[in-house]
Every structure is written in structure tokens, then in C-alpha cells.
N, C-alpha and C positions, 0 to 999 in steps of 0.2 A: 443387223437390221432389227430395231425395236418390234416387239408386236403389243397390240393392241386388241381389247376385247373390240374397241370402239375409235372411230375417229369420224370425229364430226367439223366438218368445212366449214366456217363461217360462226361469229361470237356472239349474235346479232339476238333475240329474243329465241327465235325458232332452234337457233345453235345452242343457245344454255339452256333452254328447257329439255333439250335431248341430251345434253351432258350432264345435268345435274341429276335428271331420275336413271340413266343410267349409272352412275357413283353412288346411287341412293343404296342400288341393287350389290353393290362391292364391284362392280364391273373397273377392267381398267381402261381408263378414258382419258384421248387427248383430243384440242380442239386446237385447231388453224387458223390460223388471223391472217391478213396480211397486211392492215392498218396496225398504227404503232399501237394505237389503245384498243381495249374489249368494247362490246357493246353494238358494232354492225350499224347501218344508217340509220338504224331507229336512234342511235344514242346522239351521232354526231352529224347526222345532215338530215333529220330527216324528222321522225317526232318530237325529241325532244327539245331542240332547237327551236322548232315553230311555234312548239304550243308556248312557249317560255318566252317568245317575242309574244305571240297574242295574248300572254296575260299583262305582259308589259304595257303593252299598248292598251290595254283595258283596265288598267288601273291609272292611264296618263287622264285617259278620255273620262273617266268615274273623276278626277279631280278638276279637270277641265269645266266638268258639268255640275261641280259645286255649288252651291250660291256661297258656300264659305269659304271655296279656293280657289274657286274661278278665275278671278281677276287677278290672283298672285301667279296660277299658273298660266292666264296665257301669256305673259312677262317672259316666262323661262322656254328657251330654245332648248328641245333634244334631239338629239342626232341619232338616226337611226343605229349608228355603231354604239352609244351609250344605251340604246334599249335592248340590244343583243347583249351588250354585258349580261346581265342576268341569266342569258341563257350558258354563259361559259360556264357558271359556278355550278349550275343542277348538270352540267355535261362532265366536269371534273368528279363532280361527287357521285354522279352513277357509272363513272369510267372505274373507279378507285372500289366501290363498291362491288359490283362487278368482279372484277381482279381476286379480292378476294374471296367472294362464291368460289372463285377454281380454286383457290388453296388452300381454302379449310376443305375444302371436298377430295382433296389431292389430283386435282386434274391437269395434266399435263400441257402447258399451251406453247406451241409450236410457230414461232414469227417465219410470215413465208407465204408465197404461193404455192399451192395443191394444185398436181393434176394426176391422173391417172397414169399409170404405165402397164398395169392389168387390174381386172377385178377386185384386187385384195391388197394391189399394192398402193400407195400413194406416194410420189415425188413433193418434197417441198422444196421449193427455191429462195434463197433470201434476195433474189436480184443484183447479187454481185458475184455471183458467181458458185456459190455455197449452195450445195442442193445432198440431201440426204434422202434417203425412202424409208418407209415404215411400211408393216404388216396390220391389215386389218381384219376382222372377223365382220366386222361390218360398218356399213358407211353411210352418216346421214349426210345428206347434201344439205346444208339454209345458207346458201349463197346470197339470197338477198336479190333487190333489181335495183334499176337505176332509171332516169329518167331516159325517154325515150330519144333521140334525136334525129331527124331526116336529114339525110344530106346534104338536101338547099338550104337547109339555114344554118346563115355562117356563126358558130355557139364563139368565137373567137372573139367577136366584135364586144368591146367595152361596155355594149347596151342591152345585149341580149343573153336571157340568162335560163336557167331553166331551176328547178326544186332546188338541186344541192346546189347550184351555185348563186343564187338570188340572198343567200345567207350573208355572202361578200359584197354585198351592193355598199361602196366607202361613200356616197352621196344620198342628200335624198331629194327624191324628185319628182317634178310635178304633177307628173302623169303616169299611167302604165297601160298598157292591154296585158291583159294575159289572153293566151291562147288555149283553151283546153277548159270545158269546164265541168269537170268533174270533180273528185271531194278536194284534192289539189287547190285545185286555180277555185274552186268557191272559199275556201280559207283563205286562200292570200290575198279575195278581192277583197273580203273584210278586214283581213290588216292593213291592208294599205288604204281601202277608204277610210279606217277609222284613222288612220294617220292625215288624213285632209288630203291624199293623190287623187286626182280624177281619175276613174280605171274606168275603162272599156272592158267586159268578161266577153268574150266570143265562144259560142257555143255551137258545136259541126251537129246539134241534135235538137230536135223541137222543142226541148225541155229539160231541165236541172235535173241530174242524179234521178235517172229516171227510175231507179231502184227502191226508190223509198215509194210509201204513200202518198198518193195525189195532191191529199190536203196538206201534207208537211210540203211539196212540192212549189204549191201555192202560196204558201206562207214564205218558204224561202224567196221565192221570186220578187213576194211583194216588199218582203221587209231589204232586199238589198236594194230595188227602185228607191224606195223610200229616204235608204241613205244614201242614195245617190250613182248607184254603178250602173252604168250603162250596158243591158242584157244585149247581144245580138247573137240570135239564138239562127238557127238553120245557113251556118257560116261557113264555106270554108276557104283555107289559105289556096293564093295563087302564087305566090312569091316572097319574099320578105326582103325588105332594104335596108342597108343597115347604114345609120349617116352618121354626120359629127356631132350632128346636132338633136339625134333621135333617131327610132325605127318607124316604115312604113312597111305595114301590112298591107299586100294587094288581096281583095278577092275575089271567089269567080264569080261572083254577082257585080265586080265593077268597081267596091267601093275601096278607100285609100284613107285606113287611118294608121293618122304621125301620133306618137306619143315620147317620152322622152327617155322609154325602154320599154322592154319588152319582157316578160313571160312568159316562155314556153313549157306550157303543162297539160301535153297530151300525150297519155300514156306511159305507160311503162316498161321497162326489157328487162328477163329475168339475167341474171350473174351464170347463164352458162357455159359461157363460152370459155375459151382458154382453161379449160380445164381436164380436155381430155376425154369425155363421156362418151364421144362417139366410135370411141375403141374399145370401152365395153360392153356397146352396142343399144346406147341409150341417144334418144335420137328429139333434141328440144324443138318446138314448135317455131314457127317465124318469129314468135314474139321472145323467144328465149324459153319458154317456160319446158317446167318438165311434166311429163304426163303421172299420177301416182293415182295406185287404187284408194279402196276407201282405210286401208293402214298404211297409207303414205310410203308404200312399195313402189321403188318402180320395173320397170322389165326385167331387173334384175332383182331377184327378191331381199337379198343382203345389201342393198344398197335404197337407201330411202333417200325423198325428199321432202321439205318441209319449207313453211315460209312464203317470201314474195314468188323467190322461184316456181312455185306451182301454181300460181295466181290467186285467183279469188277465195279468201275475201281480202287477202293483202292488209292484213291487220297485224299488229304486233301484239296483241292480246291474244288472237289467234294463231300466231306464229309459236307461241311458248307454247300452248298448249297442245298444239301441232306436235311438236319436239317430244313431248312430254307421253304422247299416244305412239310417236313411232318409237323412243324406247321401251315401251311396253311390250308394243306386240313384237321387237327384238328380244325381250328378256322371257316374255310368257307365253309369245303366238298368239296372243291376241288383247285388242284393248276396246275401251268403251271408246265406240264410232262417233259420239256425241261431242267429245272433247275436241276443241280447234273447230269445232261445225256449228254448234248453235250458240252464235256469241254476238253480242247487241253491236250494231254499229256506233262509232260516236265521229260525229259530224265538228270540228272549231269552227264552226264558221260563227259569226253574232246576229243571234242569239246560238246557241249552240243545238245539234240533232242529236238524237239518240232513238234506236229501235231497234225491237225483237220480235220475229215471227212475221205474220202473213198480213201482207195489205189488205186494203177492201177490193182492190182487182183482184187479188189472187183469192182471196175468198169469194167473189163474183161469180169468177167464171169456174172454181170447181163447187160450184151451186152448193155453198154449206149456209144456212139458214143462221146467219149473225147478227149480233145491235151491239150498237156503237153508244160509248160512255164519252162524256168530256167533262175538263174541270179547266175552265179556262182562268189562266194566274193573274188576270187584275181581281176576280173574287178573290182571291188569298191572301188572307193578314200579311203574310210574313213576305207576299215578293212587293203588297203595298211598303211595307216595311223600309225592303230594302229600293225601290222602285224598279224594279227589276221584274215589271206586269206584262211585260211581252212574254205570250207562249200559251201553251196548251198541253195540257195530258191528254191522249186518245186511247181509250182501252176497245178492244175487236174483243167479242167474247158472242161463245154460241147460246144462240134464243133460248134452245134447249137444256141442258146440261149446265150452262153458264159458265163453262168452260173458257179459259184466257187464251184468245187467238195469237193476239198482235198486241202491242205496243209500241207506240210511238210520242216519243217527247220533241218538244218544241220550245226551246226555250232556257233563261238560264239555268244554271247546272242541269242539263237534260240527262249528260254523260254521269251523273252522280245518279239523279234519281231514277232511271232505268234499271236499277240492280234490285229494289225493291220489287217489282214487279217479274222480274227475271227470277226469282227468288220462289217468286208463288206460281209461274208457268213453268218452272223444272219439273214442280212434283206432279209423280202421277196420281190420277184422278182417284178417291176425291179432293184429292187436296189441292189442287190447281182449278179453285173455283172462284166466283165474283165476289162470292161469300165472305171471301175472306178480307177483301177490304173494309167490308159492310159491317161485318163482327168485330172490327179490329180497333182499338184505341190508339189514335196516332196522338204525338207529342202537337200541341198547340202555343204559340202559330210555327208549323212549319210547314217546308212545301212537300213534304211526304205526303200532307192531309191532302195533297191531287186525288192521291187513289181513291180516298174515301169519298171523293163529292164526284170525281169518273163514275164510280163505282156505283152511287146513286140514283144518276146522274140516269147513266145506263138503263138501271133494271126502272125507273120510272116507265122508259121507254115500250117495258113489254106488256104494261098496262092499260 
């Protein structure tokens, strides 16, 4: 039986950032797949796919809205299968890329399913029959989740699909509902409305991504009415039907809508199952997930988890980094708690979210004395430029100190310019101050220059 300093389940962001900074350390490390390729649903059903259809699609719609190609392209039919091409080649080239991470690092990858047969040992199985065990010293779980499924709805039917399998949709059609709307089902209403579908968004909650700040909340609300998706917010399913000609949604308010498919995207289930855990006495929540402290231990201290599996925040940015803290405090007993924890959200939906730190609720009600900075992007040379004046920079910073609370962007590249600001709210004080946008010379016209006119913007405010 092989032994292993390390063996980490799953290849997915949370799986190579704990296998890599472990091989960093000389440790000997093997990781377990059980799909043919590396990379976990972030690579092939899950972010990178999506976001490579919605750049697709946002660069058909940028030529659509030409006055110089306008009229040539609305001549040209494309099919939803030729705008997913694009996504195959960035899915092969971080498949391939990937691959190689483990073998310049010498990291042993193991095709097969993992499950436990004690503590220390792991079974893997190829599904034909072939099942070998190995020795481990220790065990990071990034299993990964998967879309959630209830058992009245039949996911079989030709029309109804959920995350990973809406990828396969071989038509395209003139309607959708999606069910679910949280950061999911809010991206894929805007690819498909920006594709000309009529979508229905149904939302079981009085309000979008109730996580973010109120005003980005508002803005998303408005700017998806605006392109046309129809909100029904405080929803929920009674039934689903699934026909030849479309799905109807019943709900328990009565009402019956047909669309000509469906999207089911509500929630999530962590990959714990069929693995065994409950034999060495690790015990996953209804939702699948596993419980870990704050060094991503779980009840058994040599065995860690990281990733979707542990839920929130279900980031693949924070999944690496995740990876990346539980081989530390594997290798040293202990790691900075900060890593996989303070990491911006980024929202694809169109215009795009992005943020860091404390709302104005949460600054509300734990009564810290704050003023709000904005620089909203039709002032900005550079998104007049590109036309691209939907959005806003919000900076939260305290009255006081001038301290950087929160940030939130709204608008294109939000997920780009958020790092700038993340950049000056890492350091500790004084250098995490408003100051520093104020003092700072940014490149003109760019949309970096938000900070500086937030920033102004803001401290006008305390006068």
C-alpha cells in the first residue's frame, strides 16, 4: 500500500491549492479525480464555461449594437452551441495547464473514486472493478457540490435543466424561467436575456442576493427590469410540469407559468456523499456540507475540508486559497485565518458586481459612524469612451479615521476594479486610509480614476 504525506480528494481550485503548497513544502502528495480531466466543476460545468458563454454573448450583443456592424450582424444567425465553442478551448487549455501543475510539482494524480475505509486509509475505485488503497498522514477533502435537485422535479425531461446541465441546451429557445435566484440563476438571466429569450427570474426571497448592499441590490433589480426579465420575487414552486412543448411552473400563490424550458437554480449540495466520512465519524449537514473550524479541520483533526463542500462563500478564488491555509496549518499548525476568508465577491451578471467588506446595514446596525464616497461611470472619460456608463464605485469609509469599510462596484469590469481597492483595505492602519486614493495619481482616462473622484467624492461629504 502506497503512503502519502498527503492525499487530497478532488482537482477542482480548493484541491490544487492544497496540493500545490503542500509539494511547495517537499511533502509527498497525491490527488484523486474521478473525472477524466483535472480542474473540478469550476473548470468544466461551472465557472469557466459560464463566464466564457457570457463573454461570448457580450461581445455578439457589443457588435449587435454597432452603428458600424449592426446591420451586418443582425443578418448572421448563432447558435447557442457555436457561442459555447469558445468556452471548449479556455476549458482545454486550463484542463492541460492544470495537468501540468501536478507534474512539474511531482504530484501523483490517482483516476478513481475515494472513500474512506478508516482514518488514514483511502480506497480508490476506477468503476470497473479496480480498487487499490493508500496510506495517508493527512486528508484534505474539496469535493466540490453540485446543483441541488428535489425529487418532484423530473431533471430527466428534455426541457428542464439545472447549472451543469443547461451547458447541453443543442437548441435555442424562446423563453426560460429560471427558478432560483441567487448569484446562479441572476447570471444566466442575463445571458439568456442578452441572447433575446424572454426569462421569468423567480425568486422564494423579497429581494436579490440579499448579501450584497441595498444600493447595488437596487441597481441590479432595476437594470435587469430594464432589459427586460421579469422579477417574481416572494415565489414559491408547487409543482413542475414538464411537456412537449415546455415546462409549467405551478405556485403556491396560484400562478402558472409556461416557458419553453426551464432552469433550476436553487441551491446547492456539497460532494459528500459516497465517500465514506461517516465511518470516521464525520457527520455532513442536510445540505451535504461539512462543518470545519477556522483552519479548515474538521472533527477529525488530520482530515480537512475545503471548498464548496464547506459552503460559504462557494468561491473558487476562495476555494484555492482555502487549500492553500489548510496545507499550512498541516505543515506548521498554523495559518493566516484571513486567507479563503476576506475575498471580494464577483457577481457576471450585466453589468457585472463586485465587493468587499461591510454594507451600510452592517455598518448601521453595529452603530460605526461612516460616509459614503461615489463616482458614478457616466462621469468617466474612459467608460464614455467605451460606452460602457452603467455603474457606480461605492466606497464605506469611517467619518473618523477615514478608514476603508466596504466596497462595492457596479458595473463593467467591477470584478477587475475591486482588487484596487482590496489592495489599500488589506493594509493595516495607517495605511488602509481614503487618503490614499486622494494622494494617489491614477493613469487618465481610466476607470481606476473611480477611486479618486469616490474618494472626493466622499470626504466632500464630512464638510
Amino acid at each position: 500500500m502506497l503512503h502519502f504525506d498527503l492525499v487530497v480528494v478532488g482537482s477542482g481550485p480548493g484541491g490544487e491549492g492544497a496540493a500545490m503548497q503542500a509539494s511547495k513544502h517537499h511533502k509527498k502528495v497525491a490527488v484523486v479525480e474521478w473525472y477524466k480531466e483535472v480542474g473540478g466543476g469550476c473548470t468544466h460545468w461551472g465557472t469557466i464555461p459560464s463566464k466564457a458563454l457570457r463573454h461570448a454573448v457580450q461581445r455578439l450583443l457589443e457588435v449587435k449594437n454597432s452603428p458600424l456592424f449592426g446591420a451586418i450582424a443582425d443578418q448572421c444567425e448563432v447558435s447557442f452551441n457555436q457561442l459555447l465553442k469558445t468556452a471548449e478551448g479556455v476549458i482545454r487549455k486550463q484542463s492541460s495547464m492544470r495537468h501540468a501543475f501536478y507534474d512539474r510539482n511531482q504530484v501523483k494524480l490517482i483516476r478513481g473514486r475515494a472513500r474512506f475505509i478508516d482514518a488514514q486509509t483511502i480506497e480508490v475505485s476506477d468503476g470497473k472493478g479496480y480498487e487499490e488503497n493508500y496510506h495517508a498522514d493527512a486528508v484534505v477533502l474539496a469535493t466540490g457540490s453540485r446543483p441541488a435537485r428535489p425529487a418532484d422535479v423530473d431533471f430527466t425531461h428534455p426541457r428542464i435543466f439545472d447549472s451543469d446541465t443547461i451547458l447541453n441546451l443543442k437548441i435555442m429557445p424562446q423563453s426560460i424561467t429560471i427558478y432560483g435566484a441567487g448569484v446562479v440563476g441572476c447570471e444566466y438571466a442575463s445571458i439568456f436575456r442578452n441572447l433575446g429569450l424572454k426569462v421569468n427570474l423567480i425568486n422564494s426571497r423579497d429581494k436579490l442576493l440579499a448579501f450584497l448592499d441595498d444600493e447595488i441590490i437596487d441597481a441590479l433589480s432595476y437594470h435587469l427590469r430594464e432589459q427586460g426579465v421579469l422579477l417574481r420575487h416572494n415565489e414559491q414552486y408547487e409543482r413542475v410540469e414538464g411537456l412537449e412543448d415546455g415546462v409549467v411552473v405551478y405556485t403556491r400563490s396560484g400562478k402558472k407559468i409556461k416557458t419553453d424550458i426551464l432552469l433550476w437554480a436553487n441551491g446547492r449540495t456539497g460532494n459528500s456523499q459516497d465517500i465514506n466520512i461517516e465511518e470516521v465519524g464525520i457527520k455532513p449537514n442536510d445540505r451535504g456540507q461539512i462543518a470545519v473550524n477556522e483552519d479548515y479541520q474538521t472533527v477529525v483533526p488530520h482530515i480537512y475540508a475545503v471548498g464548496d463542500v464547506i459552503g460559504w462563500p462557494s468561491l473558487a478564488s476562495a476555494a484555492y486559497d482555502q487549500g492553500r491555509a489548510a496545507s499550512t496549518h498541516l505543515i506548521f499548525g498554523a495559518c493566516d485565518r484571513r486567507m479563503g476568508r476576506d475575498v471580494p465577491t464577483g457577481i457576471y451578471t450585466s453589468p457585472e458586481i463586485s465587493s468587499l467588506g461591510r454594507t451600510e446595514r452592517e455598518l448601521t446596525e453595529a452603530k460605526i459612524p461612516y460616509e459614503v464616497g461615489h463616482s458614478m461611470f457616466r462621469s468617466l472619460a474612459r467608460a464614455q469612451i467605451t460606452g460602457q456608463t452603467t455603474g457606480m464605485l461605492k466606497l464605506l469609509f469611517h467619518r473618523e479615521s477615514l478608514e476603508l469599510l466596504g466596497i462595492h462596484c457596479f458595473g463593467d469590469q467591477a470584478s477587475e476594479i475591486i482588487h484596487i481597492g482590496q489592495a489599500v483595505m488589506t493594509q493595516k492602519p495607517p495605511g488602509n486610509t481614503l487618503k490614499y486614493f486622494i494622494n494617489t495619481t491614477f493613469n487618465y482616462p481610466t476607470m481606476a480614476e473611480a477611486y479618486r473622484v469616490a474618494a472626493l467624492n466622499g470626504l466632500n461629504r464630512l464638510f
